[in-house]
N, CA, C and O atoms as a Tinker XYZ file with bonds, in Angstrom:
   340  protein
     1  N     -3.926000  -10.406000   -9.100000    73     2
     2  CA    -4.456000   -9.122000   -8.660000    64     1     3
     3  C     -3.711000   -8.021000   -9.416000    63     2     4     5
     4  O     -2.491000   -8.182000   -9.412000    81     3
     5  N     -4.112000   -7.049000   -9.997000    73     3     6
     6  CA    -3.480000   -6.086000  -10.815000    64     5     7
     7  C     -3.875000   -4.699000   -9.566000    63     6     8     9
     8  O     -4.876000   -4.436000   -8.901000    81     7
     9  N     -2.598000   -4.108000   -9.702000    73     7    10
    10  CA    -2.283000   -3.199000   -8.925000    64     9    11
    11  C     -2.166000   -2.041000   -9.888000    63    10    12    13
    12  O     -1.349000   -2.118000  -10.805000    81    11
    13  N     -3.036000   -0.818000   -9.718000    73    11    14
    14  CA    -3.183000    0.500000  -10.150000    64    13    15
    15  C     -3.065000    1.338000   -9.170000    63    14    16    17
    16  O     -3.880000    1.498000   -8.262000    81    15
    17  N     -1.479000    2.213000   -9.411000    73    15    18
    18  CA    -1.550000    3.299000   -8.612000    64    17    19
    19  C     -1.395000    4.043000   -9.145000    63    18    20    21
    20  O     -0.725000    4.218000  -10.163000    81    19
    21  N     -2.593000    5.265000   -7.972000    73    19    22
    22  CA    -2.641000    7.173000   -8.845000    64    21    23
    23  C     -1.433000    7.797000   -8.917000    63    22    24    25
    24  O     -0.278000    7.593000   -8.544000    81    23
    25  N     -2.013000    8.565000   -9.473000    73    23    26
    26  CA    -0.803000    9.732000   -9.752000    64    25    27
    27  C     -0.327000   10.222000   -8.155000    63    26    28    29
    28  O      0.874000   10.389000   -7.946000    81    27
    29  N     -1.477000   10.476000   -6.878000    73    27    30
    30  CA    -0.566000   10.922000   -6.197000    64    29    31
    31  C      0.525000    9.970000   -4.982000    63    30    32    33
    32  O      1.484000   10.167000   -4.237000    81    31
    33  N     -0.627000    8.598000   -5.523000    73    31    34
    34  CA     0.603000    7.551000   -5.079000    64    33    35
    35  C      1.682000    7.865000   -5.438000    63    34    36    37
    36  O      2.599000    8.158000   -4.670000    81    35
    37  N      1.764000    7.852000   -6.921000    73    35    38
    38  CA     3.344000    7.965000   -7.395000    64    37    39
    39  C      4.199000    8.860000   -7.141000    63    38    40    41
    40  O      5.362000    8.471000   -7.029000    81    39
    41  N      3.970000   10.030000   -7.005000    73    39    42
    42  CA     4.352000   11.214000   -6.608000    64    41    43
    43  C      4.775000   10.892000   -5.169000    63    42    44    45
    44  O      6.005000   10.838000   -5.158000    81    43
    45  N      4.345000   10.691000   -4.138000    73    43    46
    46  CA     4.595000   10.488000   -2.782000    64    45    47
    47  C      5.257000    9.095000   -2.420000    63    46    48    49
    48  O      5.357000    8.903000   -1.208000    81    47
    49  N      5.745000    8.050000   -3.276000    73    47    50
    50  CA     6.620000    7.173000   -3.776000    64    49    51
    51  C      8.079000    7.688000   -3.998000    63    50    52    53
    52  O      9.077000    7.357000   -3.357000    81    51
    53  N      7.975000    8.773000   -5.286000    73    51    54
    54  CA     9.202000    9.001000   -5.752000    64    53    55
    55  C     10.157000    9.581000   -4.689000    63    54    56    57
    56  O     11.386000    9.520000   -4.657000    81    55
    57  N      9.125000   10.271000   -3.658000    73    55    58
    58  CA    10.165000   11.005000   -2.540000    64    57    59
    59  C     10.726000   10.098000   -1.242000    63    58    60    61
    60  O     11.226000   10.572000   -0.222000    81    59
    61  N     10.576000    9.074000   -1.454000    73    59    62
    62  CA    10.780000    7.881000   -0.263000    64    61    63
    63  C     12.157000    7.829000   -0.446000    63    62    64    65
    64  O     12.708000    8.449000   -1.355000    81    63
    65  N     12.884000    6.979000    0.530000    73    63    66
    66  CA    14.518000    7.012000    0.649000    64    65    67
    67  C     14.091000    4.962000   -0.736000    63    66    68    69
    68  O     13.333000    4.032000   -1.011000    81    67
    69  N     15.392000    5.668000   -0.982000    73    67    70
    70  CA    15.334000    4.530000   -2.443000    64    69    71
    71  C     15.311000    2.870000   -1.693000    63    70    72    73
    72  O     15.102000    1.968000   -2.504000    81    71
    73  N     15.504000    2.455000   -0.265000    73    71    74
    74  CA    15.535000    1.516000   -0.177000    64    73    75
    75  C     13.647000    1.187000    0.431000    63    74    76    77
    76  O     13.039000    0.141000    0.207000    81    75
    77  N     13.275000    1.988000    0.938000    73    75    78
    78  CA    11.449000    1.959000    1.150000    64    77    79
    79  C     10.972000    1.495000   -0.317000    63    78    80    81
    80  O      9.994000    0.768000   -0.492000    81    79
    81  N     11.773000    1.999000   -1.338000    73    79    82
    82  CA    10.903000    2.486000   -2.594000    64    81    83
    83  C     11.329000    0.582000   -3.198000    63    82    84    85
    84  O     10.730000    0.125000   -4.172000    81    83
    85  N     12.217000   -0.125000   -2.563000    73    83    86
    86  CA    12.822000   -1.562000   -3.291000    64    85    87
    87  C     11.952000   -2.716000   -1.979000    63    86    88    89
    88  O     11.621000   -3.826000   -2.395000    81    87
    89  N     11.741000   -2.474000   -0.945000    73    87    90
    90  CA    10.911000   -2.878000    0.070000    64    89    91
    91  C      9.478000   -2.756000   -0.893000    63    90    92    93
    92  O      8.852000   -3.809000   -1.012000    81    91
    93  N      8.968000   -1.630000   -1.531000    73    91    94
    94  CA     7.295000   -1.417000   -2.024000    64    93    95
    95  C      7.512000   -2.346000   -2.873000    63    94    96    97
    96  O      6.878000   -3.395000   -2.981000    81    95
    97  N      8.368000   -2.007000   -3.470000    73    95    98
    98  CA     8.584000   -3.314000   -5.133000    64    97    99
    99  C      8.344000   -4.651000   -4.617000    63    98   100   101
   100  O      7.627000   -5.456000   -5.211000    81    99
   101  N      9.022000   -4.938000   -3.358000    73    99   102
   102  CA     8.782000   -6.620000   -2.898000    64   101   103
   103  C      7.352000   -6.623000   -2.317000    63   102   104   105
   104  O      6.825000   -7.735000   -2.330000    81   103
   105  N      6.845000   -5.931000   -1.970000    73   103   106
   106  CA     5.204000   -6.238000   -1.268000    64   105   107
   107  C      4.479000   -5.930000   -2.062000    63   106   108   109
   108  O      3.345000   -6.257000   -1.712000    81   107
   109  N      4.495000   -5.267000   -3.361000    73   107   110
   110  CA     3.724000   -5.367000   -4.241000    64   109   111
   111  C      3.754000   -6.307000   -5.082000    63   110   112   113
   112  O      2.699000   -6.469000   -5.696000    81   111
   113  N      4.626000   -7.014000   -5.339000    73   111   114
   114  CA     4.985000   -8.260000   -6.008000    64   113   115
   115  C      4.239000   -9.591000   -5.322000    63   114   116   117
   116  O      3.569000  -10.421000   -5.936000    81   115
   117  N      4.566000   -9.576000   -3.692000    73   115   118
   118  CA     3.760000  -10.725000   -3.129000    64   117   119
   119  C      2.394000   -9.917000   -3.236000    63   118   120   121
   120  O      1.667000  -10.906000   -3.329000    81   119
   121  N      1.650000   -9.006000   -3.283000    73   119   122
   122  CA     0.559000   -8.047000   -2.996000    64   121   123
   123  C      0.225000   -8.900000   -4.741000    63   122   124   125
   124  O      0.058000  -10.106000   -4.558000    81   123
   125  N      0.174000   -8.723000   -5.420000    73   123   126
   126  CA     0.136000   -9.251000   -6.714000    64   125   127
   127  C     -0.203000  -10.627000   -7.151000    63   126   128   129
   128  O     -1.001000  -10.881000   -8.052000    81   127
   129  N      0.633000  -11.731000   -6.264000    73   127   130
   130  CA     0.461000  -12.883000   -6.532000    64   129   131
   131  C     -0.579000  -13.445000   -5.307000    63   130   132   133
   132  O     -1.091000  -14.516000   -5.632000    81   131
   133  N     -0.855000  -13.123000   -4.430000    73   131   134
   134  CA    -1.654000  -13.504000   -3.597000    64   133   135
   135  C     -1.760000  -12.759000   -2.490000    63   134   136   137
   136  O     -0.940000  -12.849000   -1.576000    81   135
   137  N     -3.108000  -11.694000   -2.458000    73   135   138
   138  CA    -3.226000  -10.779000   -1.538000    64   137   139
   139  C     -3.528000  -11.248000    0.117000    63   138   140   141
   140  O     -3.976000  -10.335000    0.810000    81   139
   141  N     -3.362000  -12.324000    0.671000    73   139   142
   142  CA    -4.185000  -12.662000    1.452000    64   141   143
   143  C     -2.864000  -13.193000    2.126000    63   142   144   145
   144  O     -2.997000  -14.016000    3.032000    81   143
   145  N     -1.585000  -12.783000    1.753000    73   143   146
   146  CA    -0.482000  -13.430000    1.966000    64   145   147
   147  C      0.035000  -12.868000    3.042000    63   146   148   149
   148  O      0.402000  -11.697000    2.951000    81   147
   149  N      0.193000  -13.652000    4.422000    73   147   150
   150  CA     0.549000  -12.699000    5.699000    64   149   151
   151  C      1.712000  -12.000000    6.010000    63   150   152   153
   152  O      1.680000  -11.329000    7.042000    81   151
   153  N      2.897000  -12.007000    5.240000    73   151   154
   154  CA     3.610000  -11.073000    5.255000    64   153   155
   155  C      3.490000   -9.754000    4.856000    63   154   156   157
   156  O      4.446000   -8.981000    4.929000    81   155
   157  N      2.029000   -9.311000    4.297000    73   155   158
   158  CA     1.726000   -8.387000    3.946000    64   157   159
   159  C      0.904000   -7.267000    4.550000    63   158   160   161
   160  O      0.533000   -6.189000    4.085000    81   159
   161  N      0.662000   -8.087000    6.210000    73   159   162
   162  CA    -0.185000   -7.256000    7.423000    64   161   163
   163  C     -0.929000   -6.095000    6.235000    63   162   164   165
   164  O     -0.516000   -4.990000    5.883000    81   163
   165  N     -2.104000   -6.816000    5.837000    73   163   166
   166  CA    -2.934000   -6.144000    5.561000    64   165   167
   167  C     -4.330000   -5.407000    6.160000    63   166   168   169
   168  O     -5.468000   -5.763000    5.853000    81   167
   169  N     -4.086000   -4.593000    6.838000    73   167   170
   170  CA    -5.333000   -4.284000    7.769000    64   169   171
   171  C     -6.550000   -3.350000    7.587000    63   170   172   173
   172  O     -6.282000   -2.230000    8.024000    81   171
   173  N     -7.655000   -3.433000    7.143000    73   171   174
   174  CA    -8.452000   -2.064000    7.755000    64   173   175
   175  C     -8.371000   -0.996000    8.241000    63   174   176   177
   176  O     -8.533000   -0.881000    9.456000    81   175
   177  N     -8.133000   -0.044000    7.547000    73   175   178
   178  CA    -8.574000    1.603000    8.239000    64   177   179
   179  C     -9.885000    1.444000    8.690000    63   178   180   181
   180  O    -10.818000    1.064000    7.983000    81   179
   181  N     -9.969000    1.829000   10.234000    73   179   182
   182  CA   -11.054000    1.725000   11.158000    64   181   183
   183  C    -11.927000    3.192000   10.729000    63   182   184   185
   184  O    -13.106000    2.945000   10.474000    81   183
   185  N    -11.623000    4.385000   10.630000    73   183   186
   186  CA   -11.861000    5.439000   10.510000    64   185   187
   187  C    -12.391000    5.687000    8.460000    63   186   188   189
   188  O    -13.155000    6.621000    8.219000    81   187
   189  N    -12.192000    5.327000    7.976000    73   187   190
   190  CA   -12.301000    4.654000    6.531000    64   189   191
   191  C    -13.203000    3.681000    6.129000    63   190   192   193
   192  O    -12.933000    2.597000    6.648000    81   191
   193  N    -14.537000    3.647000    5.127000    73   191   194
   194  CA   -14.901000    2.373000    5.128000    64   193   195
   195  C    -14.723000    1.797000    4.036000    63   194   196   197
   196  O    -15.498000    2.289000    3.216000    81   195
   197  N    -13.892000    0.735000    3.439000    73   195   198
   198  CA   -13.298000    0.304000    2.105000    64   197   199
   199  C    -12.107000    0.232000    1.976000    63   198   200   201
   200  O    -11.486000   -0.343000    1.082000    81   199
   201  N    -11.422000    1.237000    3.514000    73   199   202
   202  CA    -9.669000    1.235000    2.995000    64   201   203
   203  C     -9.163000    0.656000    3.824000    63   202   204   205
   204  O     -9.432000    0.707000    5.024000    81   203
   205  N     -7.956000   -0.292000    3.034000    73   203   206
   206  CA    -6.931000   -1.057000    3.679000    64   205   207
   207  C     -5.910000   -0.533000    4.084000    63   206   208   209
   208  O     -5.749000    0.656000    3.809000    81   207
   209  N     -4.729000   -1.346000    4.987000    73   207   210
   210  CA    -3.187000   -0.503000    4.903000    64   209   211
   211  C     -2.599000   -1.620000    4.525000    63   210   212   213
   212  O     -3.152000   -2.700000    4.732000    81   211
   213  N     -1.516000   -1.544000    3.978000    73   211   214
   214  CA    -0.424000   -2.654000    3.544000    64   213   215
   215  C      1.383000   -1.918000    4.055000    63   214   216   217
   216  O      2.155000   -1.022000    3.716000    81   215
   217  N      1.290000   -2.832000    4.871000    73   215   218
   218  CA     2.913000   -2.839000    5.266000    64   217   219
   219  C      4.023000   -2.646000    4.754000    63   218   220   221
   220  O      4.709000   -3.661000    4.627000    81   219
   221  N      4.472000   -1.660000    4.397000    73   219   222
   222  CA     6.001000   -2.137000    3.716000    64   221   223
   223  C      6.813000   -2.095000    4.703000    63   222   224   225
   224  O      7.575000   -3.062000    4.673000    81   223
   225  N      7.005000   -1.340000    5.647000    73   223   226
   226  CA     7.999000   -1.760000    7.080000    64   225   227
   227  C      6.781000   -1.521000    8.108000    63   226   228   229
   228  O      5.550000   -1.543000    8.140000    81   227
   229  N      8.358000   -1.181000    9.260000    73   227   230
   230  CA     7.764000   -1.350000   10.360000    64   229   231
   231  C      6.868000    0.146000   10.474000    63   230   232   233
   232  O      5.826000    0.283000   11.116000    81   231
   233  N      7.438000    1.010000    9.823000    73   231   234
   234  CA     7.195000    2.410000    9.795000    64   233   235
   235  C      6.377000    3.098000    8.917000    63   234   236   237
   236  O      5.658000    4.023000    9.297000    81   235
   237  N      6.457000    2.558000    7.295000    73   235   238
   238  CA     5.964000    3.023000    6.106000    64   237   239
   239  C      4.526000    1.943000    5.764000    63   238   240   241
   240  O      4.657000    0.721000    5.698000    81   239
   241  N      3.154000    2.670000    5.567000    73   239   242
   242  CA     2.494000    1.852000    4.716000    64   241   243
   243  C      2.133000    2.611000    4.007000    63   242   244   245
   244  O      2.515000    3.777000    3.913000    81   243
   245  N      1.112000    1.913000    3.223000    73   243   246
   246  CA     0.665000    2.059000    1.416000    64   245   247
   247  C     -1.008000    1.696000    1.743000    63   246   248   249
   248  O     -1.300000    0.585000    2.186000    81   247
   249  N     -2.169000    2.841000    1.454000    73   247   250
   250  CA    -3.515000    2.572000    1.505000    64   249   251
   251  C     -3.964000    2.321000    0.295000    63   250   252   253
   252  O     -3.458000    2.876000   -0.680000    81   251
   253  N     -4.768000    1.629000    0.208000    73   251   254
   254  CA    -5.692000    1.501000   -0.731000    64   253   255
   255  C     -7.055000    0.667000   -0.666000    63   254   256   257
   256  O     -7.451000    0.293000    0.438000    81   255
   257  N     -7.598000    0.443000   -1.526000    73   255   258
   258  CA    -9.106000   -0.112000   -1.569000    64   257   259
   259  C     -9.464000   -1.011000   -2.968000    63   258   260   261
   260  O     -8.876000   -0.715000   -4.008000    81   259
   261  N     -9.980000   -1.589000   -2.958000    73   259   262
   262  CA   -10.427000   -2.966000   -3.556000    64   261   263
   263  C    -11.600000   -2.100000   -4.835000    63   262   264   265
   264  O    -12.641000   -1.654000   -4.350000    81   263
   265  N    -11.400000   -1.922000   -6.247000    73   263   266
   266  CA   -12.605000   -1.305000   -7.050000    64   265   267
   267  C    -13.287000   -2.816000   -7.495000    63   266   268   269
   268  O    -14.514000   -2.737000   -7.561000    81   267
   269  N    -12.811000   -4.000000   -7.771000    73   267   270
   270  CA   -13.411000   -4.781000   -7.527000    64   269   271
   271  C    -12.322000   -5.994000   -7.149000    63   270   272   273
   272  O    -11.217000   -5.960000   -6.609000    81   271
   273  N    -13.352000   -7.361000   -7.818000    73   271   274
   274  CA   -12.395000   -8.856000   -7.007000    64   273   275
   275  C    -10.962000   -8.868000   -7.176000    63   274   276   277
   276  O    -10.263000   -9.362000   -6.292000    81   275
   277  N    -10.102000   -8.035000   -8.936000    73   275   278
   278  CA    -9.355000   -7.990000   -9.698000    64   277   279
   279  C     -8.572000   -6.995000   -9.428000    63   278   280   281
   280  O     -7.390000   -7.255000   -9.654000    81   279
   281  N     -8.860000   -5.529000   -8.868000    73   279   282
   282  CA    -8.151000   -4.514000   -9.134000    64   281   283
   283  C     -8.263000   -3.774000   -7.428000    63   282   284   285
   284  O     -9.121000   -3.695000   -6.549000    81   283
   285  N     -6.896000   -3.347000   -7.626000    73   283   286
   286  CA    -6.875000   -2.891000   -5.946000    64   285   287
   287  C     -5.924000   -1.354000   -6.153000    63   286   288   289
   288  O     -4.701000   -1.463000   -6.242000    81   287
   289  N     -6.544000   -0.015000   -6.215000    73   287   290
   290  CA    -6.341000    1.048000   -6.481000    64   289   291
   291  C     -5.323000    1.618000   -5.000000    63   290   292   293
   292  O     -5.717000    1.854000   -3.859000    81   291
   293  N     -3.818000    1.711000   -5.621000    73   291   294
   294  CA    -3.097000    2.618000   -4.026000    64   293   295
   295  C     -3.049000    3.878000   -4.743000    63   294   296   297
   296  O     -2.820000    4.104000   -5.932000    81   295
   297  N     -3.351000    4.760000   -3.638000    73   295   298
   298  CA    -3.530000    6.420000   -3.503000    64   297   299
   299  C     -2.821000    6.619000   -2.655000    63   298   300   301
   300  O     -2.929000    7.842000   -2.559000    81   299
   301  N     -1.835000    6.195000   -1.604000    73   299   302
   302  CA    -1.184000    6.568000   -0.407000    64   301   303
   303  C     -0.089000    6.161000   -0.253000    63   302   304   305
   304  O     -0.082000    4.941000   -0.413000    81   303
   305  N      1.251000    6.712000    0.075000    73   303   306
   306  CA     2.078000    5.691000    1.242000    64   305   307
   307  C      2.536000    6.526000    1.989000    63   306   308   309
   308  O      2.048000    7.637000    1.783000    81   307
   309  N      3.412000    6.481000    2.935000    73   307   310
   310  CA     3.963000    7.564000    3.715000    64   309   311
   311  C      3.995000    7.078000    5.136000    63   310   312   313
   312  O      3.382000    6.063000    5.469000    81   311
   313  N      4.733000    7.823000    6.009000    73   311   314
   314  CA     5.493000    7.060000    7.108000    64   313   315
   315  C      4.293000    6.825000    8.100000    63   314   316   317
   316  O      3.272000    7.496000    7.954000    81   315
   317  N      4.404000    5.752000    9.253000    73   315   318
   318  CA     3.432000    5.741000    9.776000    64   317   319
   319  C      2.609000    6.733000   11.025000    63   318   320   321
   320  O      1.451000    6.832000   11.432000    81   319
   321  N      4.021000    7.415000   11.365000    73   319   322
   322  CA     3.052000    8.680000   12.376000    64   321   323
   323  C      2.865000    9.667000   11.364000    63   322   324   325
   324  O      3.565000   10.608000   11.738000    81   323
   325  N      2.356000    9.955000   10.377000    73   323   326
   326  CA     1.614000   10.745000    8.971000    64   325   327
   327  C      0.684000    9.952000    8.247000    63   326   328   329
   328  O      0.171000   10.377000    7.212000    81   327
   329  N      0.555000    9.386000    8.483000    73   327   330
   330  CA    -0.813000    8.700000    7.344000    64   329   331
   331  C     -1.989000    8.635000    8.060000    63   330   332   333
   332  O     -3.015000    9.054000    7.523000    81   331
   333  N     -2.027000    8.162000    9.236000    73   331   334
   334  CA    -3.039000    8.217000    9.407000    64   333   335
   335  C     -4.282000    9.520000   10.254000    63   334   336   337
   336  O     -5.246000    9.387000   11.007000    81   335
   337  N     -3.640000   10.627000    9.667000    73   335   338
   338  CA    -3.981000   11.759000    9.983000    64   337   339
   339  C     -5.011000   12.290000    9.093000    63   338   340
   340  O     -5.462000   13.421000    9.277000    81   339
């Protein structure tokens, strides 16, 4: 699975405390080799139709959406009482 993230992913990345930002590195890595992998509580945005959330803690996730079978576009991360606003 090849992982493309936007610009304002990245941007809203760089401001994370540096150990969130070594947590994303490990779930994008299993996120990479096999998306379907349950340490990765991948869930549905109910309010969203196409977007996922992916876990990096208990607190922080990362949205994104599937452009096709191959490529899975993140636009989001940020703590969890803020994202889903």
């Amino acid at each position: 699975m090849t992982i493309i993230p936007t610009d304002d992913f990245k941007r809203s990345a760089a401001n994370l405390p540096i150990e969130i930002r070594q947590l994303c590195a490990i779930q994008f890595h299993r996120f990479s080799q096999d998306h379907n992998d349950p340490r990765l509580h991948i869930k549905k945005v109910r309010s969203l139709k196409g977007i996922f959330s992916l876990r990096i803690t208990r607190r922080y996730r990362a949205f994104f959406y599937f452009q096709n079978r191959d490529i899975a576009i993140f636009f989001d991360i940020d703590h969890r009482k803020d994202s889903y606003r």
